[in-house]
C-alpha positions, -999 to 999 in steps of 0.1 A, spaced: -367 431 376 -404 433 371 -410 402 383 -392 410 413 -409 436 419 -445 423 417 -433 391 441 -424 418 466 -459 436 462 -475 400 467 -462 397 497 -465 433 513 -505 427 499 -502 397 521 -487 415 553 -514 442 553 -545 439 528 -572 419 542 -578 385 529 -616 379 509 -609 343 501 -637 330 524 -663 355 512 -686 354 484 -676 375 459 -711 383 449 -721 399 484 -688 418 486 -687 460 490 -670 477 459 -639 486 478 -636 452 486 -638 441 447 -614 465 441 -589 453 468 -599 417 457 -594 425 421 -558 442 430 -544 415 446 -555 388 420 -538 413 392 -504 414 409 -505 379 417 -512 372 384 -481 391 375 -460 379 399 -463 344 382 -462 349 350 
């Protein structure tokens, strides 16, 4: 179920949040970390 549910939020993330991938991390804005850091946590939960 959880898992589920965290494969569903990967791919709404995907559908609407903006991709950073091709951005330095470094020279990002902090809203941009936080977006960045979001999706990497509920991908990371999405595989495990």
């Amino acid at each position: 179920m959880k898992k589920a549910l965290f494969k569903a939020l990967v791919k709404i993330n995907n559908a609407i949040l903006p991709g950073f991938y091709k951005k330095d991390p470094n020279k990002l804005s902090k809203w941009q970390k936080a977006i960045l850091g979001y999706r990497y946590w509920v991908l990371t939960k999405a595989l495990d």
